[in-house]
N, C-alpha and C positions, 0 to 999 in steps of 0.2 A: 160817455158823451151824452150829454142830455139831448131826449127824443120827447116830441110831442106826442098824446096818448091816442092825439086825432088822427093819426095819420092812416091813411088808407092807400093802398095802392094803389087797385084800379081808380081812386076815385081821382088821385095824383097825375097819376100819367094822362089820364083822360083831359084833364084841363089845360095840359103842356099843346103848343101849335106843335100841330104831328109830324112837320119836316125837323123841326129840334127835338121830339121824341127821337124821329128815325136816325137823326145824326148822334144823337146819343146811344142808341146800341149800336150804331154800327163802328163805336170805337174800342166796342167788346166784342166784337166781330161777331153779331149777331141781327138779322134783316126782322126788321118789326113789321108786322103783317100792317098791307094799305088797309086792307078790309075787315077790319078786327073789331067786332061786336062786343063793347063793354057792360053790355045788358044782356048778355048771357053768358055762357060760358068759355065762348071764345078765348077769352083773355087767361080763364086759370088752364086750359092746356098748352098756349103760347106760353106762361110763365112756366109750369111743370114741366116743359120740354128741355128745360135751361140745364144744364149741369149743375149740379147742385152749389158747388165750392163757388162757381161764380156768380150764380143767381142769387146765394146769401151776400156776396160783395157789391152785388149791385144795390139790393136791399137795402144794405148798409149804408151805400151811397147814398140813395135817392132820399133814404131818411135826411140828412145832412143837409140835401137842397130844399128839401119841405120844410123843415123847420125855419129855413132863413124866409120861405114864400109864406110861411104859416104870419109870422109874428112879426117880421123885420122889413118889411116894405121898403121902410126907410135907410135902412141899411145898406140895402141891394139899389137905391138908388143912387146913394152916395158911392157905391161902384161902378154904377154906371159912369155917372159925371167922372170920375175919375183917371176911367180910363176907355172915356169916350166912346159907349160901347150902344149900337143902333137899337132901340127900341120901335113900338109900334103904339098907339095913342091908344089908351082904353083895353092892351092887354095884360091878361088875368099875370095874377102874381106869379105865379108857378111857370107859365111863360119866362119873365121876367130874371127866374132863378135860375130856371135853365140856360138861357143865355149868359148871364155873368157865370158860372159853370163853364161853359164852352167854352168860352171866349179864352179864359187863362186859369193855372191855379191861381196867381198873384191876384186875380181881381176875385175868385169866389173867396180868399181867404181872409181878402180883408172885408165883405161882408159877414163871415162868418165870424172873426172876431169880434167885429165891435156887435156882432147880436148877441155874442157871448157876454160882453160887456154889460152894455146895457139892458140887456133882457133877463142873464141869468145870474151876472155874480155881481152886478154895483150895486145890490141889497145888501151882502152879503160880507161885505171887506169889512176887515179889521181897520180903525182909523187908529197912525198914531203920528204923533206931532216932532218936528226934525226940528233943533234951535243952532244957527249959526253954522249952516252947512252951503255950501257955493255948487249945485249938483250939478255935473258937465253929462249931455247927453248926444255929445259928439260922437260921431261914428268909431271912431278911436276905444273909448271907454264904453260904448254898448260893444262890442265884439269884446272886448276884455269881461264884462261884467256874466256876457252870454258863456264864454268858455269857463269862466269860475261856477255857474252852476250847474254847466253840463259835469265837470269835473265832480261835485259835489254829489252829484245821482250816482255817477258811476261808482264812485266810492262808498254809498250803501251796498253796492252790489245788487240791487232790484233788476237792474237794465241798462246795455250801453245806449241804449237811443234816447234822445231828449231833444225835442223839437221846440226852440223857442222865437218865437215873430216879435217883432218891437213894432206898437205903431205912435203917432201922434194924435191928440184929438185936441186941438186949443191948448190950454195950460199943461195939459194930462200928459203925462209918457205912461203910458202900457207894454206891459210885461206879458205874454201868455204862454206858461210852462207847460208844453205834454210832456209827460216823461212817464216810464213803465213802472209799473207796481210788480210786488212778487207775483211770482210764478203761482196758478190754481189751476187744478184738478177738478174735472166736474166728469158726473157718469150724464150719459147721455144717452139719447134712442136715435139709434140708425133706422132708420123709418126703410131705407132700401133691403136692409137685413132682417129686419122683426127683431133684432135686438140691441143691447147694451153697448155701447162702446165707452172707452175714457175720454174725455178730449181735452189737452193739456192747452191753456193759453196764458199767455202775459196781458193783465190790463192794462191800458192805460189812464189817467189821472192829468188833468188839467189845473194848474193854479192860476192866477192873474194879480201880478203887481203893477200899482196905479201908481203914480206919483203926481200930488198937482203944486205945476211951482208955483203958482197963485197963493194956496193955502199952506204950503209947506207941510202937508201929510198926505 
């Protein structure tokens, strides 16, 4: 999953309105300190106190909402509008992210798509040209089209999961495939141990097919 290289934590949370900070971990069942000094050190013993397994997930998270506050403004407001969701005039982006965040997966998901879209992969597509085709993108034949490619992952044997959203955008039907890559081994350091461990995980991989019935490719 693409990560911006800017992203900083403390510098992240710090710009979030702190009742949506606190309602954010307290859905990890974790009480974010009222009194929490981002200008000293407060903040890396609050974070170093976390369990480890979750405080990398949270990480993980919060990367995911930074990038749509980083670059996608636009994105995240078309979530809003969408699905009608309360903002405050003149607050910061990351604000902004974490509320469509809360609010639902269904509304961070479709900002984080179309930031996928258009931020990361509409450079990037393969264009090729369809002659004398009638393309039906009725609900009917997208649930048909979605099981014919989950079928075709799992038939590599990589991974049974395969995550695919369909959205609209104008002309456009978008396609966005996660699905698992092989299985990889990496040596690691247990920082709690002083040493080595293995830690075995499945990647996963993201594709995106665009179709525009305008241009017919």
């Amino acid at each position: 999953m693409a990560k911006h290289r800017s992203f900083k934590l403390d510098r992240f949370l710090k710009a979030i309105d702190p009742q949506l900070r606190s309602e954010y971990f307290s859905k990890w069942e974790i009480t974010f300190p009222e009194e929490i000094n981002f200008d000293d050190d407060g903040f890396d013993g609050f974070w170093e106190g976390i369990e480890e397994a979750k405080r990398l997930a949270i990480e993980e998270e919060l990367h995911c909402i930074n990038d749509t506050a980083d670059k996608a403004r636009d994105c995240l407001e078309r979530a809003v509008r969408e699905f009608d969701i309360p903002t405050v005039e003149d607050e910061t982006s990351e604000t902004t992210a974490m509320r469509v965040f809360l609010h639902s997966e269904e509304a961070f998901s479709l900002a984080f798509d179309f930031w996928l879209y258009y931020h990361i992969f509409s450079e990037k597509l393969s264009h090729h040209k369809f002659q004398n085709v009638q393309p039906d993108f009725g609900r009917v034949k997208v649930a048909q089209f979605k099981a014919a490619v989950e079928s075709y992952f799992k038939d590599c044997g990589k991974s049974e999961h395969c995550d695919i959203r369909f959205r609209t955008d104008g002309d456009k039907q978008i396609f966005l495939v996660a699905r698992g890559d092989f299985r990889k081994t990496h040596l690691v350091f247990n920082d709690q141990k002083g040493k080595t461990d293995i830690n075995s995980f499945r990647p996963a991989k993201e594709d995106m097919l665009v179709f525009n019935k305008r241009t017919m490719c």
